[in-house]
ZAMIDREN-54368 format. One record per residue (C-alpha): x, y, z. Coordinates in steps of 0.001 Angstrom, whole numbers, padded with zeros to 6 digits, always signed. Layout:
// ZAMIDREN-54368
XYZ ...
// end
This chain:
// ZAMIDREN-54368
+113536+066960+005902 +116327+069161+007535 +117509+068881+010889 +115590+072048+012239 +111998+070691+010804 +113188+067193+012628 +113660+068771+015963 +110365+071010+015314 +109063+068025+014722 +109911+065256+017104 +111958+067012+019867 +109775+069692+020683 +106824+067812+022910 +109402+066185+024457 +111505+069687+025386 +107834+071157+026591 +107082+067589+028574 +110899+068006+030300 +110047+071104+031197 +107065+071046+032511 +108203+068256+035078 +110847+070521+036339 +108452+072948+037062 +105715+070487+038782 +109103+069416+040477 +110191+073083+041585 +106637+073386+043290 +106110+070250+044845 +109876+071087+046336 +109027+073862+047601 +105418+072827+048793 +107394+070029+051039 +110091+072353+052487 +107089+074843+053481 +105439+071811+054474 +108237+070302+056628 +109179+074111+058141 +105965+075048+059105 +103836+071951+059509 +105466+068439+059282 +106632+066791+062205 +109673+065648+061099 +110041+062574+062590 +112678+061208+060564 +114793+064151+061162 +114241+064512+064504 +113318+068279+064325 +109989+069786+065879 +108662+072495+063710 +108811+074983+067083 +112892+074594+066820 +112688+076129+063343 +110104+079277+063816 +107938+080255+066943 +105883+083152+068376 +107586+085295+070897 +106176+086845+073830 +106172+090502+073937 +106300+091627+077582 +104195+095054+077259 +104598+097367+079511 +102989+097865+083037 +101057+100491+083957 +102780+103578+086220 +101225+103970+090088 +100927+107647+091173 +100707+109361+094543 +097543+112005+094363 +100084+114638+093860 +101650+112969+090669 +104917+111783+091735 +105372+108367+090882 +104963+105535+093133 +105804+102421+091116 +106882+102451+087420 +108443+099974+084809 +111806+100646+083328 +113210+099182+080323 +116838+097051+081474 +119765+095885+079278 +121831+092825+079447 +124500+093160+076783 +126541+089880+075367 +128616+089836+072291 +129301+086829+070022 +132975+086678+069203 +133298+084596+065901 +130975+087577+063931 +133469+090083+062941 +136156+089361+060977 +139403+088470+061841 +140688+091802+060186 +137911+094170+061282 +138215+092258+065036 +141895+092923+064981 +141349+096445+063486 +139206+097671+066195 +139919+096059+069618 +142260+097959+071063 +139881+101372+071076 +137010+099053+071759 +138930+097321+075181 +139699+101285+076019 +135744+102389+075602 +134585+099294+077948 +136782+099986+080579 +136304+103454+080009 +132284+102701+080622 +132968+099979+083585 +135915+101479+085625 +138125+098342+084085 +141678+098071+083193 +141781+098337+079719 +144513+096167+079210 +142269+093443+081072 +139618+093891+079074 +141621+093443+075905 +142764+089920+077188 +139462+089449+077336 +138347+090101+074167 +140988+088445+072623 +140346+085230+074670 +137037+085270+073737 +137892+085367+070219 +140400+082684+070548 +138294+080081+072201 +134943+080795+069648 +132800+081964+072451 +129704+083025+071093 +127571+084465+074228 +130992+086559+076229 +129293+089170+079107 +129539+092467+078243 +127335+093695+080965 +124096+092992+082405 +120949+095021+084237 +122183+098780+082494 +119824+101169+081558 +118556+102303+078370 +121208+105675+077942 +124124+102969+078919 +122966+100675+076629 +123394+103375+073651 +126578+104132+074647 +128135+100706+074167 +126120+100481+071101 +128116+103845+069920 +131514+101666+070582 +133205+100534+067789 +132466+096552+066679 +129507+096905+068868 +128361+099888+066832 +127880+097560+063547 +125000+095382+063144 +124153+092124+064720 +125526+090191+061920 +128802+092427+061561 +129972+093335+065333 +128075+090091+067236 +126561+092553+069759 +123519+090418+071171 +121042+092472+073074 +118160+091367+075386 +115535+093572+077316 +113946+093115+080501 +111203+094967+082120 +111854+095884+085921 +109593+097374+088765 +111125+100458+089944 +110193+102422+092890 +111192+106011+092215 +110732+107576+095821 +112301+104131+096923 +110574+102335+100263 +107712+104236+100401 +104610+102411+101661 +106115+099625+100236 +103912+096566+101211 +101371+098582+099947 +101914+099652+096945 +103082+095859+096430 +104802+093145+093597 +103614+090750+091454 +105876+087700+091155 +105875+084363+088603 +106625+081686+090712 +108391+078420+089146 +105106+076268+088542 +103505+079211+086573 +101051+080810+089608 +101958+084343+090369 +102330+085708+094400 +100589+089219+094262 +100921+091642+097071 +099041+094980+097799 +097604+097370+094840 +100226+095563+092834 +098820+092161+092766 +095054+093066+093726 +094731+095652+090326 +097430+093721+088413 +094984+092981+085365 +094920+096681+084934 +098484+097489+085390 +099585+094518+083490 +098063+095148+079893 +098681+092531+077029 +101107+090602+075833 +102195+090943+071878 +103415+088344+069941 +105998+088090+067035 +107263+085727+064604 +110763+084434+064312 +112766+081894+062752 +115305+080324+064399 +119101+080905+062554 +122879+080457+062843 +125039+080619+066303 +121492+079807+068138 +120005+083246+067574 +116547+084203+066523 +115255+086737+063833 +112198+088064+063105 +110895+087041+060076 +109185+090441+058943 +108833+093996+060434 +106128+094050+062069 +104451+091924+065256 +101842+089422+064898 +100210+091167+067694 +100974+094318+069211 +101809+094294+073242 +099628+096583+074937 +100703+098984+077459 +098868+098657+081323 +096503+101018+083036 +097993+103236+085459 +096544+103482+089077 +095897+107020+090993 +096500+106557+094616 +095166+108661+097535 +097996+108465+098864 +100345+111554+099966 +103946+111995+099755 +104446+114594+102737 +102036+112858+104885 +103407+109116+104295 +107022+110752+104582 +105409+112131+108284 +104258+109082+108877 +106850+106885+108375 +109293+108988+110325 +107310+108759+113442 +106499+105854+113311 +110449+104487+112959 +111723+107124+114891 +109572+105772+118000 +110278+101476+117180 +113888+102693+117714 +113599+104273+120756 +111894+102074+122183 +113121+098812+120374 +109939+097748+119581 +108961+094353+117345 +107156+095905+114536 +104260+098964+114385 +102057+100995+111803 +100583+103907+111001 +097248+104491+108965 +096003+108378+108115 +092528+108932+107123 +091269+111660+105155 +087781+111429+107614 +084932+112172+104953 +085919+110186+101820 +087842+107326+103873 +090794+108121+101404 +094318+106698+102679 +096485+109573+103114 +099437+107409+104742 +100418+104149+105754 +103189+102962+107492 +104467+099248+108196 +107732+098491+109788 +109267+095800+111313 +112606+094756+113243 +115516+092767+111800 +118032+090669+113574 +120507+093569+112874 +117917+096197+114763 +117137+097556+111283 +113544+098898+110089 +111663+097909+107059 +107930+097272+105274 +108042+093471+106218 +104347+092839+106153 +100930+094820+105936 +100257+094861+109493 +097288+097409+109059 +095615+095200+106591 +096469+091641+107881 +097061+091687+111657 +094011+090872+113478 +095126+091299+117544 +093572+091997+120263 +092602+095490+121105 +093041+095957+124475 +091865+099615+125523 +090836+101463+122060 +087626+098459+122411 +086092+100392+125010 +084677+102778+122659 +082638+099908+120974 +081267+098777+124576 +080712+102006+125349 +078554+102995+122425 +076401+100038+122816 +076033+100596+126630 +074873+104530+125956 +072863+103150+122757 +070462+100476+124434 +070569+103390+127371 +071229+101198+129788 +073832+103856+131332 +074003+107688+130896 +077487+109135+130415 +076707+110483+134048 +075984+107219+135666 +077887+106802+138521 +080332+103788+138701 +082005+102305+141768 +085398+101170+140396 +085979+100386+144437 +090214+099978+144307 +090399+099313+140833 +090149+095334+140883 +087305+092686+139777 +088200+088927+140248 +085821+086243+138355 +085231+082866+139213 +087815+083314+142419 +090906+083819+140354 +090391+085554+136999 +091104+089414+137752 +090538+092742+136317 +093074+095463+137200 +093007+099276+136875 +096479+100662+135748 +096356+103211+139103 +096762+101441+142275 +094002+101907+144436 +091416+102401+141883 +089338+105739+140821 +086615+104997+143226 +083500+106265+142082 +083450+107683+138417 +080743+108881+136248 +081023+106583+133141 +082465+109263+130617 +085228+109457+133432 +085768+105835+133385 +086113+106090+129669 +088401+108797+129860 +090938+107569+132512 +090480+103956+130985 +089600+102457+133798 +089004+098484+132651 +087400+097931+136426 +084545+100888+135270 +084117+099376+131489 +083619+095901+132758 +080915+096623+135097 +079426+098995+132615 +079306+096148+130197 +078876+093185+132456 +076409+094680+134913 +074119+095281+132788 +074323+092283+130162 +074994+089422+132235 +071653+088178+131976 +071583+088928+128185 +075039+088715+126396 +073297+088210+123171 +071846+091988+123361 +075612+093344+124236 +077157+091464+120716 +074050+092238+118660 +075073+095272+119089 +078236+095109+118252 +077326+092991+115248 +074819+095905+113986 +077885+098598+114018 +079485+096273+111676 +082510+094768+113987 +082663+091442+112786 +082775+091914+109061 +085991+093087+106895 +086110+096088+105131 +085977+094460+101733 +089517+095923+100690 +090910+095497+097546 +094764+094444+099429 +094967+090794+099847 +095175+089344+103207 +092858+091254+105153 +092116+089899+108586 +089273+088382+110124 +087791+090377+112443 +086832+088041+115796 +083973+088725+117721 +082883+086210+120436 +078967+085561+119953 +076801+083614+123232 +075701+080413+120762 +079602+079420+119897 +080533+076502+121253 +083144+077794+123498 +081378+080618+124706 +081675+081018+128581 +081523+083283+131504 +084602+085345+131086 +084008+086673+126949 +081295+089174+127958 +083765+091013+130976 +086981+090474+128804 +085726+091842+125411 +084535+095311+127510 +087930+096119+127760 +089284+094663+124428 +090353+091646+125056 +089110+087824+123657 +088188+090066+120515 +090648+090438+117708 +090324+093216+115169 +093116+094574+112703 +094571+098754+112780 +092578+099511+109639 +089035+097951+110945 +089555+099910+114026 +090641+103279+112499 +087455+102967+110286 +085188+102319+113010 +086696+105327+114926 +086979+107447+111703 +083011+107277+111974 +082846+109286+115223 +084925+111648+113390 +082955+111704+110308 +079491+112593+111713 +078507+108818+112478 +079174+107333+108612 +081733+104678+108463 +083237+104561+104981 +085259+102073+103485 +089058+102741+103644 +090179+103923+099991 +093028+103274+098372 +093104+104556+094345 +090882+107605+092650 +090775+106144+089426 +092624+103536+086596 +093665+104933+083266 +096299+106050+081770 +097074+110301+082159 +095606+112697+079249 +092938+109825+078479 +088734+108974+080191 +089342+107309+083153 +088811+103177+082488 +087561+103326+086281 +086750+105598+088742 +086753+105264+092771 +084038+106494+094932 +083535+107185+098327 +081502+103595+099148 +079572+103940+102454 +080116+100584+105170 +077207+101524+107320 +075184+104835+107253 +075486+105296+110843 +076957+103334+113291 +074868+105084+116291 +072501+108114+117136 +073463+111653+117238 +072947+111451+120843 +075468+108883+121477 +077920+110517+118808 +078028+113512+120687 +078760+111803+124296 +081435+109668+122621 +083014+112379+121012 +083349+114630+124043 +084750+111621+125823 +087182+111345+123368 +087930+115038+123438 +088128+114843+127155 +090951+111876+126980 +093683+114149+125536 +091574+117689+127036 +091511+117373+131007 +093920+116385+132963 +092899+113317+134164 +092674+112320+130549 +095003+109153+129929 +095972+111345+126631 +096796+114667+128106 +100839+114792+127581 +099715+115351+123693 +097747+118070+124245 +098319+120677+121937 +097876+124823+122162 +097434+124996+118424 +095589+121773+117425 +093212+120040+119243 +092872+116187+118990 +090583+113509+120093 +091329+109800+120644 +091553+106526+122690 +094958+105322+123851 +095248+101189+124527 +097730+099367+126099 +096888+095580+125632 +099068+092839+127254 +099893+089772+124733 +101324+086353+126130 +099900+087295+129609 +099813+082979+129815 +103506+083409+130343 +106077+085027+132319 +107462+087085+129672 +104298+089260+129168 +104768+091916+126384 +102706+094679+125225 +101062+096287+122163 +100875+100120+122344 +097975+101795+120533 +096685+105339+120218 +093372+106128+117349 +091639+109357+116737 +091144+112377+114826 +091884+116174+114289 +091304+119127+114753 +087962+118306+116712 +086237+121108+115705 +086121+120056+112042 +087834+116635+111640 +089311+116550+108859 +092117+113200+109445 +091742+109795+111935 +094945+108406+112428 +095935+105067+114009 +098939+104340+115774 +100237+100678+116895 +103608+099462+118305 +104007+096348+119646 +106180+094858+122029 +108397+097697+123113 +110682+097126+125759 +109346+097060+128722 +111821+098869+130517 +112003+101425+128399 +108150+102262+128340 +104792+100226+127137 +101733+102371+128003 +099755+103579+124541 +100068+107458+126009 +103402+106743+126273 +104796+104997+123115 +101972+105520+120946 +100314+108859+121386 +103444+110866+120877 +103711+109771+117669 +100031+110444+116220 +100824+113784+117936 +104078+114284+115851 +102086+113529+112908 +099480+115588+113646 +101492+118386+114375 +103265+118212+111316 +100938+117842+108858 +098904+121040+110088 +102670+122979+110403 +104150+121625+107443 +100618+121660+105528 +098746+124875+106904 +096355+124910+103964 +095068+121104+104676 +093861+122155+108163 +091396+125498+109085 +093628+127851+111571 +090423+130139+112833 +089645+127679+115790 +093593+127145+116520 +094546+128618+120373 +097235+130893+118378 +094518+132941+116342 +092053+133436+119628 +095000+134495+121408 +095958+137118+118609 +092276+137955+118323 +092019+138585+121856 +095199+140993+121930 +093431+143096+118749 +090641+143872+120897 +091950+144567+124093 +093920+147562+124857 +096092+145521+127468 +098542+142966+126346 +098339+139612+128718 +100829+137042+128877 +099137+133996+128496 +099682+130258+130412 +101920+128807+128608 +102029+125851+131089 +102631+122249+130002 +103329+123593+125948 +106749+122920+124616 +109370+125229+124259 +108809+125733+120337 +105141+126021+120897 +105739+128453+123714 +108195+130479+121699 +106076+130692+119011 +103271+132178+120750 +105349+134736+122239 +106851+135646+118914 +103464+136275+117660 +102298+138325+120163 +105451+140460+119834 +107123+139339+122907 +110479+137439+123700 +111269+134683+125292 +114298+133305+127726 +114424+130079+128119 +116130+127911+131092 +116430+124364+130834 +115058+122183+128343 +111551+120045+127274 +108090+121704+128815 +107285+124849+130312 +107077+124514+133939 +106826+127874+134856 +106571+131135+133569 +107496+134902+134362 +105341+137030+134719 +102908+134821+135850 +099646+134115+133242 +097626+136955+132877 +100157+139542+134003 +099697+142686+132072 +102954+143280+129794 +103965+145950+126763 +105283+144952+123391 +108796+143453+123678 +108967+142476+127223 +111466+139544+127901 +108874+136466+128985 +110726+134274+131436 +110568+130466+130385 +111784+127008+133104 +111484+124540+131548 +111268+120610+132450 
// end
């Protein structure tokens, strides 16, 4: 037998066994390393499978929030933070390169180049694997040091390590800030959610995506394949009601007036009056330093009391359960009411108003002629009086979507420390508490035909070009808060405050625009001797169509400076006012404006009258002139005090009008 036929004979099983053990081997090796990398829990080696490969979180991206107009509220940008690994190029290519890459960083950071290089080169020298580049750069910044030579290599070649954030920008910058909100992550995992940010956030936050990577060299981590294990998925956006002009009028007021008058902190709410659509709102408060900013949601969350704008609530219920007529006759004596031998009730005007009909003791705010309204006549039966009160709605919240809405506090007979003063104090605001928005939408109701509506924030959640996901409605709070009757006594009141003279609104009366409102002043601490005040002023134009309410509330200017709510309030609902139907002719009718009757009247007379001008400003004044084709002269400075020729005084086209003002 040759050799050949020998090995054929008696080596080959055993060639075919060895090699079939090496390949049993091969896969039970490789069945253990998957087995120790993906499963095992290594306990002899020390090593948890989650060092070696894990899932990352993919932050998707949050939705955009819009102003109705489409300019962007709140969106989230993509930021950079750029560190470079030192040890990854080669000594040669590192050496090759350095200088012009030193030159393009300093040339990117304002740096001295030759710094920079030192840099580089110390880096290099000590093995530092993580050196700063630069941190929180946007996406077009980030490209450009990717362009720079080293860095423009891959990972693996030029050590350029790059991580993304996702941050909350606000485009138009502090615009109703505490409204529009954050969402934080606090440290044990709970997040702190503020205004439409935090109360929609599982809209605007979207889903998370997850990918697979496996942990390698110098600490770093890279994907195993292509492609996610779950794609992140982007966040609804949210349509606001709000507007950019009117919160920009708003919030210019409103800080224009805290700094005159050094107040604590104020806001500003405006109402569109028939869908209950936020137009504006304005929260600022006072620093150490005298500075303004959105500290906290004082519309939504600050439940005070009243003071003066809660005499529309008694009154309603008074004229409702007819227990007075608006023409009632009330003796307001000298303007003072003591209780229990020490407890008073003051009228601002010293010596009282006398007797007043009740819509005059409304509309000089007399809180002598709203106590006895309210306490006269429900003394006996202080349950009937809150009832009331309780049937229009005034101790519930408005159910807003915002966090941290206050409680509204209305006294009721069966509490437990219920006594003889909360019937007499709550007619003229006071042992109540109530917040700006609850008291704008009770007041927007008068405005709006009797319907309170709930105060809207968004039109709809989605994402632009694509079906709404959700879609806001006007949501009606109570059908009507009174009869038609009473709505139409209430509202002529309110008229009449900022109308007649003896009005506590008057100085805002306007020749172009009429308003209607309540002013308040309310004393808070009045236990001390450092009483303070919060000014107030709510209501709605124009009257003959209402189209916005608008609330305004300062508190605690200084006192020497001025406190009354016709004083440091009013002005600035009438500087918003004015604006928006100036600034935004086409959201408010002109045909019942004072301007167009006076330009009607001219057309169909053949004589051209100067008209009274008295008590307008001088740019109101002017501008009447102008558009009847006459000129003005003006002496002085502020109102018109007097006029020549004298109201009514035939003129011709072009005649000089001579202004004084005051």
């Amino acid at each position: 037998m040759s050799d050949s036929n020998l090995f054929n004979g008696f080596h080959k099983p055993r060639f075919y066994l060895l090699i079939s053990f090496l390949v049993i081997f091969g896969f039970v090796l490789i069945g253990k390393l998957i087995h120790l990398q993906f499963y095992s829990t290594t306990e002899g080696l020390g090593i948890a499978p989650e060092t070696l490969v894990k899932n990352v979180v993919l932050e998707p991206s949050r939705g955009d929030i819009y102003a109705s107009d489409g300019n962007i509220l709140a969106t989230s940008v993509a930021r950079y933070i750029l560190h470079w690994d030192a040890m990854t190029p080669s000594s040669g290519f590192f050496n090759d390169h350095k200088k012009i890459l030193a030159d393009s960083i300093a040339s990117a950071t304002g740096a001295d180049p030759s710094v920079i290089l030192k840099q580089l080169e110390n880096a290099r020298k000590k093995r530092i694997r993580y050196w700063s580049v630069a941190k929180d750069v946007s996406y077009s910044t980030y490209k450009r040091f990717k362009s720079f030579p080293i860095f423009n290599k891959s990972t693996y070649k030029g050590g350029l390590i790059v991580e993304q954030e996702i941050k909350r920008e606000h485009p138009l910058g502090k615009i109703a800030e505490r409204t529009i909100g954050y969402e934080k992550l606090d440290k044990d995992g709970t997040y702190f959610r503020v205004g439409l940010e935090g109360a929609f956030s599982q809209y605007l936050r979207g889903d998370s995506g997850l990918r697979l990577k496996q942990k390698i060299a110098n600490g770093q981590w890279k994907p195993i394949s292509d492609s996610n294990e779950k794609e992140p998925t982007q966040g609804f956006d949210l349509q606001t009601t709000l507007d950019v002009n009117i919160q920009d009028i708003a919030h210019n007021a409103l800080l224009g007036q805290l700094e005159k008058y050094e107040a604590d902190h104020g806001t500003v709410v405006v109402m569109e009056v028939n869908s209950g659509a936020i137009k504006a709102i304005a929260n600022l408060g006072r620093t150490e330093e005298g500075k303004y900013f959105e500290k906290l949601n004082y519309a939504v969350g600050e439940a005070h009391e009243p003071g003066s704008t809660f005499k529309l609530m008694g009154m309603i219920a008074a004229l409702e359960d007819k227990v007075i007529d608006e023409n009632t006759l009330i003796e307001t004596g000298k303007g003072e009411l003591t209780f229990y031998g020490k407890y008073k009730v003051k009228d601002s005007k010293r010596g009282g108003y006398g007797t007043i009909s009740a819509a005059e003791a409304f509309e000089v705010s007399s809180n002598v002629g709203l106590v006895k309204i309210v306490y006269d006549n429900y003394k006996d039966n202080p349950k009937q009086f809150v009832d009331r009160l309780y049937n229009m709605g005034l101790n519930k919240d408005l159910g807003l979507p915002i966090r941290g809405e206050g409680t509204p506090k209305i006294p009721y007979p069966t509490d437990e420390n219920w006594d003889g003063l909360d019937l007499p104090w709550m007619a003229y605001g006071y042992g109540v508490s109530i917040t700006p928005m609850q008291t704008l939408t009770f007041y927007n109701a008068i405005a709006n035909g009797g319907e309170m509506v709930q105060p809207r924030f968004l039109t709809e959640i989605g994402n632009l070009g694509n079906t709404p996901h959700k879609v806001f409605t006007k949501q009606v709070l109570n059908p009507s808060i009174c009869s038609e009757e009473t709505l139409e006594k209430v509202q002529r009141m309110m008229f009449n405050v900022v109308d007649k003279k003896w009005g506590t609104g008057y100085r805002i009366k306007d020749s172009l625009l009429t308003m209607a409102g309540k002013t308040g002043t309310c004393q808070v601490d009045y236990t001390t001797e450092n009483v303070q005040y919060i000014s107030s002023f709510v209501g709605y134009f124009p009257t003959e169509k209402p189209q916005y309410s608008c609330i305004v509330v300062i508190h605690r200017p200084d006192k020497s400076k001025g406190y009354y709510g016709a004083t440091v309030a009013a002005p600035v609902f009438k500087t918003i006012a004015k604006k928006i139907f100036n600034d935004i002719p086409q959201q408010i009718p002109l045909k019942a404006s004072k301007l167009n009757n006076l330009i009607e009247e001219v057309q169909l007379n053949a004589d051209l009258k100067v008209p009274n001008l008295a008590g307008l400003s001088s740019q109101e004044a002017v501008d009447i002139l102008e558009t009847l084709g006459l000129k003005a002269e003006l002496i002085g400075s502020g109102n018109v005090r007097e006029q020549n020729p004298q109201a009514g005084s035939v003129v011709t086209m072009n005649q000089k009008i001579i202004l004084e003002l005051s």
